[in-house]
C-alpha positions in Angstrom: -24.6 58.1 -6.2 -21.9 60.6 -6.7 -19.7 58.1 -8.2 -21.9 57.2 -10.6 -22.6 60.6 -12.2 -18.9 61.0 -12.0 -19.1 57.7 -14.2 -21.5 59.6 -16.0 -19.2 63.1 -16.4 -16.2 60.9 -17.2 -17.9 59.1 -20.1 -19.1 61.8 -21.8 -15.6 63.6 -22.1 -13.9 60.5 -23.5 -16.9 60.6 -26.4 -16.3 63.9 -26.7 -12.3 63.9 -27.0 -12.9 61.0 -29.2 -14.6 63.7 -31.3 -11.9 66.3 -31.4 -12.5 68.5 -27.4 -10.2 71.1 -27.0 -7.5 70.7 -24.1 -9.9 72.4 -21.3 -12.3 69.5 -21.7 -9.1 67.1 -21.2 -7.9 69.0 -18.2 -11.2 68.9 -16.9 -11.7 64.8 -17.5 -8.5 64.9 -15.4 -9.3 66.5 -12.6 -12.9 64.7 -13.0 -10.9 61.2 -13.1 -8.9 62.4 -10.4 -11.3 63.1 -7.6 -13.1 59.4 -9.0 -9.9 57.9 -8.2 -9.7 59.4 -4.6 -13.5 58.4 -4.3 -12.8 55.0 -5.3 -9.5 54.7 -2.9 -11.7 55.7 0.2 -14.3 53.4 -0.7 -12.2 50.6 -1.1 -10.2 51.2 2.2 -13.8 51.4 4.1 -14.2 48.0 2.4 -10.9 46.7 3.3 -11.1 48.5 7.0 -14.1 46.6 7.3 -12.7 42.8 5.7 -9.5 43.2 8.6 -12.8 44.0 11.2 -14.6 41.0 9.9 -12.1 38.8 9.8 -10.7 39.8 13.5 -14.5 39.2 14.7 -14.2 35.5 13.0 -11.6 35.2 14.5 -12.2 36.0 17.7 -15.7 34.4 17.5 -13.9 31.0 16.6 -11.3 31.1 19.3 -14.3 32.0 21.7 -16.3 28.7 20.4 -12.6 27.0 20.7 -12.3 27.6 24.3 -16.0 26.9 24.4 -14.7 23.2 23.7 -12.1 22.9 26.5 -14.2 21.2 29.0 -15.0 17.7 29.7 -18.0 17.6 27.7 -16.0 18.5 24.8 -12.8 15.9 26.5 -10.5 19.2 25.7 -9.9 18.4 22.8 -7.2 20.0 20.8 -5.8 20.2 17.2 -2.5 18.0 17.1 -0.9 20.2 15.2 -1.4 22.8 18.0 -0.8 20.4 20.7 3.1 19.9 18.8 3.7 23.4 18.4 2.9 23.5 22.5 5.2 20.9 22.9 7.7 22.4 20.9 7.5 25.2 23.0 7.3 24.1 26.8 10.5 21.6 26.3 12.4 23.7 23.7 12.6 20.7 21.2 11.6 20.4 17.2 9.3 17.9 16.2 9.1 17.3 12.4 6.1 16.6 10.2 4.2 16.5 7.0 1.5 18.6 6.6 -1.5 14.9 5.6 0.2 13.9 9.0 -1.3 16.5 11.4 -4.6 17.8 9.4 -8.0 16.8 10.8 -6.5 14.9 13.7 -7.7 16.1 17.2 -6.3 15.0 20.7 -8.7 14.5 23.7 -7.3 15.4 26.9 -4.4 17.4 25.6 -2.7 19.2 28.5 -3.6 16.6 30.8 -1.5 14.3 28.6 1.9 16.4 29.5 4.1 15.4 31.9 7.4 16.6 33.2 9.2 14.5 30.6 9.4 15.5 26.7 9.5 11.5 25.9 6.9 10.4 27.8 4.3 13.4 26.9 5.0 12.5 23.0 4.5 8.6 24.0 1.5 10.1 25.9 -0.2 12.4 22.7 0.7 10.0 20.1 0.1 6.8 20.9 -4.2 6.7 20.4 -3.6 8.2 17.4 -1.4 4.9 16.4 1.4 7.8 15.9 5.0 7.9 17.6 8.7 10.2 16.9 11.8 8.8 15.9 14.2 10.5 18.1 17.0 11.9 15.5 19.2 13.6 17.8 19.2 15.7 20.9 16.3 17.5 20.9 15.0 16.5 17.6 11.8 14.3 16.3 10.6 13.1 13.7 6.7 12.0 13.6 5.9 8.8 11.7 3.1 6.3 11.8 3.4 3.4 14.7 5.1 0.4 14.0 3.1 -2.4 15.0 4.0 -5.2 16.0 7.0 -3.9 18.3 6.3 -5.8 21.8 7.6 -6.0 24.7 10.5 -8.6 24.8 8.8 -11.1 27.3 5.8 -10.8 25.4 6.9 -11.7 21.8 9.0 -14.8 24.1 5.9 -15.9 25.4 3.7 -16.0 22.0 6.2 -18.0 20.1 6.4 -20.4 23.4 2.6 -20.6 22.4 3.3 -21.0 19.0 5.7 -23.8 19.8 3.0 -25.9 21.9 1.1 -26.8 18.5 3.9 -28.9 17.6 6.0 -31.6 19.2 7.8 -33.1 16.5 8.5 -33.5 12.7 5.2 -34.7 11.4 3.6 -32.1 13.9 5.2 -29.4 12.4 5.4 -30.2 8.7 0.7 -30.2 9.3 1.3 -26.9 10.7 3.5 -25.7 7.7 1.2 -27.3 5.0 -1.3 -25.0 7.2 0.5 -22.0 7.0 2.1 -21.8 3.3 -1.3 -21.8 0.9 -2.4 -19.5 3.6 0.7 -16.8 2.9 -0.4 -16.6 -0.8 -4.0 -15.6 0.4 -3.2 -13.0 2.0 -0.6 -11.5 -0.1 -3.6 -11.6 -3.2 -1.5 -14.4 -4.7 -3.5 -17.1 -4.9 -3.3 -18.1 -7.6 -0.7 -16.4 -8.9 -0.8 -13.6 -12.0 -0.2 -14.6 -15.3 3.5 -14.2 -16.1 4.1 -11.5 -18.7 5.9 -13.1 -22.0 8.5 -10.3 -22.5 12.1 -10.6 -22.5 14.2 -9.7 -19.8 15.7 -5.9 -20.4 19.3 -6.2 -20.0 22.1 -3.5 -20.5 25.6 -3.2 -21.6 28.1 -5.2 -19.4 30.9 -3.4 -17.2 34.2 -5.4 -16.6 35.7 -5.1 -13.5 38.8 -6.9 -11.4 37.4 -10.5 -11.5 33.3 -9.7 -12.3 31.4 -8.2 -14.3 28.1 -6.3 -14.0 25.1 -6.1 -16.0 21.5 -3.9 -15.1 18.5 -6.2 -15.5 14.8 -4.9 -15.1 12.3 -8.1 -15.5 8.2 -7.4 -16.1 6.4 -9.1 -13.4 3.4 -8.0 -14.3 2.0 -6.2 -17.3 3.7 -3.1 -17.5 5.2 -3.0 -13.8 9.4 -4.2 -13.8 11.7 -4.7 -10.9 15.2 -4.0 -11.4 18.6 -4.8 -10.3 22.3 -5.5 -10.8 23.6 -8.8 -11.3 27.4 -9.4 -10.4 28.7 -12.6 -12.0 32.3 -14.1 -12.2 34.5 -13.3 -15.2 35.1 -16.7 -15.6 32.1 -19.2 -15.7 33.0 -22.7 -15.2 30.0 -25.2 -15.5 26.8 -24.1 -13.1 27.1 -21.8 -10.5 25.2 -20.9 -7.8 22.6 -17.0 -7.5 22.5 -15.3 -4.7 19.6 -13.3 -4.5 20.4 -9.7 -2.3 17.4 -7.4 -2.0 18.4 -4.4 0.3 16.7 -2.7 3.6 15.2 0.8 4.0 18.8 2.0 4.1 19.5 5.6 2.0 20.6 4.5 -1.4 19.8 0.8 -1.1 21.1 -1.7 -3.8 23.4 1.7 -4.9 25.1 2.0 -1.4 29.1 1.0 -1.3 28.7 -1.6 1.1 25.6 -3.1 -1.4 28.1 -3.0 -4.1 30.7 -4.6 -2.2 28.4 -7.8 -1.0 27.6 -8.7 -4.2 31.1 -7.6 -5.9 32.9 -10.3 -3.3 30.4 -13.1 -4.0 30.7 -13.1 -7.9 35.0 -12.8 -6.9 34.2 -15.6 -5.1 32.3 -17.6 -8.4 28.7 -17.3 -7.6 25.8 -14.6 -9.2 24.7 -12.3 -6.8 21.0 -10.1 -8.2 20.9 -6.9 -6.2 17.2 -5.4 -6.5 14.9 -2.7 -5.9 12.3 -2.7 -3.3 8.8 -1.7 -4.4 8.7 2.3 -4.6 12.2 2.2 -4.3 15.2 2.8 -6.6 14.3 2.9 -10.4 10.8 1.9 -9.2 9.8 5.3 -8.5 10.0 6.4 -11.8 6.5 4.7 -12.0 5.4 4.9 -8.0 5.8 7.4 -5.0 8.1 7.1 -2.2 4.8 6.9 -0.3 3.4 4.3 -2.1 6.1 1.9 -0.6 4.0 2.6 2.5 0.7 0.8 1.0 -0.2 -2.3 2.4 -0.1 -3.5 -1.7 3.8 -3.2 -1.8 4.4 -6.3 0.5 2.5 -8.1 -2.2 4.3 -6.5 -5.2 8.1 -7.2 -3.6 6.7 -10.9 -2.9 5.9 -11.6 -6.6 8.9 -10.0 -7.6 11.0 -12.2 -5.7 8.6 -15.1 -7.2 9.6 -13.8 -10.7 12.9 -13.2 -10.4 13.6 -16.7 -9.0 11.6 -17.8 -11.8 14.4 -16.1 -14.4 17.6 -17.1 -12.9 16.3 -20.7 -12.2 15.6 -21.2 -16.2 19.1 -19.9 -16.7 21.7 -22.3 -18.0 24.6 -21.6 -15.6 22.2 -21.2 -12.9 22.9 -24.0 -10.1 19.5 -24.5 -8.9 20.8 -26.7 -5.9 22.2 -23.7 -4.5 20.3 -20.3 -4.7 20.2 -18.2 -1.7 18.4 -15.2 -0.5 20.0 -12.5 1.8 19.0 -9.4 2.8 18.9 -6.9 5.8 16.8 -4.7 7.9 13.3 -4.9 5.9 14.7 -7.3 3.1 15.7 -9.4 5.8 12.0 -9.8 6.5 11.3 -10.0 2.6 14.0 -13.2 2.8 12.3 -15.0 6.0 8.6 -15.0 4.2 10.4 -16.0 0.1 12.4 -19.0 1.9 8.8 -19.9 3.8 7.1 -20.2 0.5 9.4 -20.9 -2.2 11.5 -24.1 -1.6 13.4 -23.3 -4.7 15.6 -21.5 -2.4 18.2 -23.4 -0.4 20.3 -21.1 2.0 18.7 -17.8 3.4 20.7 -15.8 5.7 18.1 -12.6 6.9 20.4 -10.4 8.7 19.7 -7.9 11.5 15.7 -8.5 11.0 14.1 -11.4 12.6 12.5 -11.1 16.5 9.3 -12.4 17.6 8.5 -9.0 19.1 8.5 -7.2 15.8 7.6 -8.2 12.4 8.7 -5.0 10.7 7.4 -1.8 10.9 7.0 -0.7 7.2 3.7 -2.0 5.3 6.4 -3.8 3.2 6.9 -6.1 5.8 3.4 -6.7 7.6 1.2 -4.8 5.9 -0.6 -7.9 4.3 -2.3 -10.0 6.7 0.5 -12.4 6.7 1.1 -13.0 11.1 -2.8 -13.9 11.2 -2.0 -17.1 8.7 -2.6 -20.6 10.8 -4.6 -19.1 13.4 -1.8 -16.7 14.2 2.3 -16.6 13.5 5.1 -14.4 14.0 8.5 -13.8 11.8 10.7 -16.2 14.0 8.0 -19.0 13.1 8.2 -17.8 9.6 12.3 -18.6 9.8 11.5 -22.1 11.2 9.6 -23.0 7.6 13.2 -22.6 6.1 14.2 -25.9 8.1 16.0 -28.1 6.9 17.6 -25.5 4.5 20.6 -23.9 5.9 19.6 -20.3 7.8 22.4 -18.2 8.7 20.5 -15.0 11.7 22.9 -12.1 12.1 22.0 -10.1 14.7 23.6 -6.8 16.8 22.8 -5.2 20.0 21.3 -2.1 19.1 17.7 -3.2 18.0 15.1 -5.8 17.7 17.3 -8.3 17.2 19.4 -7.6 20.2 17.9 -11.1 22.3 17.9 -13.2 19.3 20.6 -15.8 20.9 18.4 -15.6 24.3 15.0 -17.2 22.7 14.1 -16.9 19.7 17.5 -18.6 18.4 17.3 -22.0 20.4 14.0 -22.0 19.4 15.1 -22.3 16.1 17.7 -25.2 16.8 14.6 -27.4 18.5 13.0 -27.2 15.5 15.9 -27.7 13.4 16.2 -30.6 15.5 13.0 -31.8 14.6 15.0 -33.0 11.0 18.2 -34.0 13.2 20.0 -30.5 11.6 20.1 -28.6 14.5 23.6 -27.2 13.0 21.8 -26.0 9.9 20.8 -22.9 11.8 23.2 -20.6 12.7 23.4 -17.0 14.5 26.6 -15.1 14.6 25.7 -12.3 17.2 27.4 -8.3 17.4 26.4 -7.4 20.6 28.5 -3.8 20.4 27.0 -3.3 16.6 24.6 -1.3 15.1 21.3 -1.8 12.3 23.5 -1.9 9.0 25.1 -4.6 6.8 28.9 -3.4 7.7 31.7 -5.8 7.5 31.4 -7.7 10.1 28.0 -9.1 9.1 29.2 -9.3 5.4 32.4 -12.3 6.2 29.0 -13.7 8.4 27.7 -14.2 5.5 30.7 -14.6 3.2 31.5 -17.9 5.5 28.4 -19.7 6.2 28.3 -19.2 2.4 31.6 -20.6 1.4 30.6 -23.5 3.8 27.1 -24.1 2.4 28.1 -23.1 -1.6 31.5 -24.1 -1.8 32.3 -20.9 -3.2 36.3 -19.9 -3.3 36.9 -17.6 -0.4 40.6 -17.5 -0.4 40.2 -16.0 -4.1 39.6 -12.6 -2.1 41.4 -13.4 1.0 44.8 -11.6 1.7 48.3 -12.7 2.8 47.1 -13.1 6.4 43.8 -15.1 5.4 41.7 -11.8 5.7 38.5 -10.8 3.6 40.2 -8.0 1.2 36.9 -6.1 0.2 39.2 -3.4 -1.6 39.0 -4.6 -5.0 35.3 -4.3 -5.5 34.5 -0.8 -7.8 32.0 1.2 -6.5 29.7 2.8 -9.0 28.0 5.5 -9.4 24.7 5.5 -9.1 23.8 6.0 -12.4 25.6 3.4 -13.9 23.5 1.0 -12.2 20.1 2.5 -14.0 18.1 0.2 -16.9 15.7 3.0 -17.7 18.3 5.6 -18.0 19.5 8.6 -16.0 16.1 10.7 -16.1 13.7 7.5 -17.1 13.9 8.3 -20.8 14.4 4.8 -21.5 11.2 3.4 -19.4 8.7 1.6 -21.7 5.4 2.6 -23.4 3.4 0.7 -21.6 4.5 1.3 -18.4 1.9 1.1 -15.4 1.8 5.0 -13.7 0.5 5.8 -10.6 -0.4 3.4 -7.6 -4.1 3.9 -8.6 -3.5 1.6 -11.7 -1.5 -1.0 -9.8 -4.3 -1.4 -7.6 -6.7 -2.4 -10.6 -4.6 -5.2 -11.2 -5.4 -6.4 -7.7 -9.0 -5.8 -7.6 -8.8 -7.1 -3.8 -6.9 -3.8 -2.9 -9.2 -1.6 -3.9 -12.2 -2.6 -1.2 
């Protein structure tokens, strides 16, 4: 009450100052306004005395009702991101995250999932919730979604062994390829296959280089969505040469990475095209999709059809040798080769490097996140390979991941069923036991000679005196350089297609 008649008080000196009152009447409004003022500051630290009070209380109401739940009615359940920060804290490591990662996911049993080991109490949390870290370095994690797929070795043996009793022999295994091919398309939401947009090709200025040239090429695969790339072609064209088609991995920087530039700079020395492109949410494709929309189940499907199209460009080209186009890739565009060589016969060589084991399929939605492994009753990625038979298949494999037992198994499997078409030397697997995941140089003069043996393509044109691969006169770009759109996107169409929530509507499929 008494701060509303000082309300009152206050009012009726400002009308009468308005009217001319004499400096006592302001003193007093002071004064008046004043001792408001102090009213009002102890009224609103009661109120704000009383908001830290109420929300201690909540507080200590909710972690009351918390512990309530850490029984076995309630399985002890914990928040996850709680159950990290513990972690974090009883073995002194760091475990990074996104915040959509951790919210609203619980963990039953938390503390009786810890155990005297960092590694195996991570395996132990993570694992129901189809969760797992990348181990970084010492001490450090990264949390990411499981990889599927990822067997034991003995396992993935003994399915393809399983695999390999539903055939016996050539006109066994061509029925259980006829089964397998229409099915691929199904499940990729390619069947039948989208119209083919009618524009042009976008193509920019040429760069001249020792022996090549390169050119940026973005094709429209479907109405309003483009995949880009670099092609690489010999200075000096003489009647039809063969493409190479090089998609890249999950590597930073893909098709703009030196040793990218340097594969496909070497093959056009060497007098054949070579088309580096973009993965789906990758490279210039992000100027229309998120890095996380690469993760969508839909971007196996996208990166498919692109391959589809851009096959179905350099094909209708005039210098285009259509007896001899090849795919190569590695890591996740190795698996991208082994499925475009299973249902595209227009290519004739594929060479999948550091990718293909039948106990993993990939762990990125790129790879496996379309139901392709349930096609034929059930198939794995070292099946896949076999559909490239008789077509010359160059494996490169390394000892450091999940291809690390390809000469043990999953190789001579290959050769029986090359066999089946009496090519069992069609299929080949050079093997770097002390390497790592990457496409460095030794798997690059891999592919360079099983190339030059298959394409006829001039390898001593970038040998040296001593009959060596000299890499050194391929220019690495910037990245820039290798841009259609333009350094910030400026030059990306009108009627581009934003946002994965309009891709989907042109798969109606992918939105149930």
């Amino acid at each position: 009450m008494s701060s509303i008649r000082n309300q009152s008080v206050i009012a009726r000196l400002r009308r009468s100052s308005l009217r001319g009152g004499t400096t006592k009447q302001s003193v007093l409004q002071g004064k008046i306004a004043s001792a408001d003022e102090k009213s009002a500051l102890a009224m609103t630290g009661g109120i704000f005395r009383y908001l830290v009070l109420f929300v201690v209380g909540t507080l200590s109401i909710t972690n009351f009702l918390f512990a309530q739940t850490q029984n076995s009615d309630h399985a002890y359940k914990k928040p996850l991101l709680e159950v990290l920060k513990d972690i974090e804290n009883r073995y002194h490591v760091k475990i990074k995250y996104a915040e959509p990662q951790v919210k609203d996911k619980w963990v039953n049993y938390a503390n009786w999932r810890f155990r005297a080991d960092v590694d195996e109490t991570l395996s132990n949390v993570l694992t129901p919730l189809d969760m797992k870290v990348n181990k970084e370095k010492a001490g450090v994690y990264k949390l990411k979604e499981y990889e599927y797929y990822r067997w034991e070795v003995q396992d993935g043996w003994d399915y393809l062994d399983s695999l390999a009793s539903k055939y016996s022999d050539r006109d066994s295994w061509e029925k259980r390829k006829a089964l397998i091919k229409p099915q691929l398309f199904e499940a990729l939401q390619l069947s039948p296959l989208p119209a083919k947009p009618n524009s042009k090709p976008i193509i920019t200025a040429k760069r001249i280089f020792d022996g090549y040239s390169v050119e940026n090429i973005a094709l429209e695969i479907l109405p309003g969505i483009w995949i880009n790339g670099s092609l690489y072609k010999p200075l000096n064209i003489r009647g039809k040469i063969p493409v190479i088609l090089s998609p890249d991995g999950h590597w930073e920087k893909q098709r703009y990475r030196p040793d990218c530039q340097i594969r496909c700079a070497m093959l056009a020395r060497m007098g054949a095209m070579a088309f580096s492109y973009d993965l789906f949410a990758w490279g210039e494709s992000m100027l229309q999709f998120k890095y996380e929309d690469h993760r969508k189940s839909l971007s196996q499907t996208v990166q498919t059809l692109g391959g589809i199209r851009i096959l179905d460009y350099f094909t209708s080209l005039k210098e285009t040798d259509t007896n001899r186009v090849a795919i190569s890739g590695g890591s996740g565009a190795g698996s991208h080769c082994i499925l475009m060589t299973a249902m595209d016969n227009r290519i004739k060589v594929s060479a999948p490097v550091v990718a293909m084991s039948s106990y993993f399929y990939g762990g990125c939605p790129c790879e496996s996140g379309m139901p392709i492994h349930q096609c034929g009753g059930g198939t794995d990625n070292v099946e896949l390979a076999a559909m490239a038979a008789p077509r010359p298949q160059l494996l490169v494999s390394d000892g450091s991941d999940w291809t690390a037992h390809t000469p043990e198994h999953d190789f001579p499997y290959l050769q029986k069923m090359y066999g089946y078409y009496g090519v069992k030397d069609k299929v080949e697997n050079v093997h770097l036991p002390d390497e790592k995941h990457d496409f460095g140089p030794n798997k690059r003069i891999a592919l360079y000679d099983f190339l030059v043996k298959h394409f006829k393509l001039n390898g001593n044109s970038v040998k040296d005196k001593a009959g060596k691969y000299d890499e050194s006169k391929a220019t690495i770009e910037k990245e820039n350089a290798m841009y259609v759109f333009g350094d910030k996107g400026e030059k990306l169409p009108k009627n581009a297609v934003m946002g994965f929530e309009n891709l989907q509507k042109l798969f109606p499929k992918s939105q149930n």
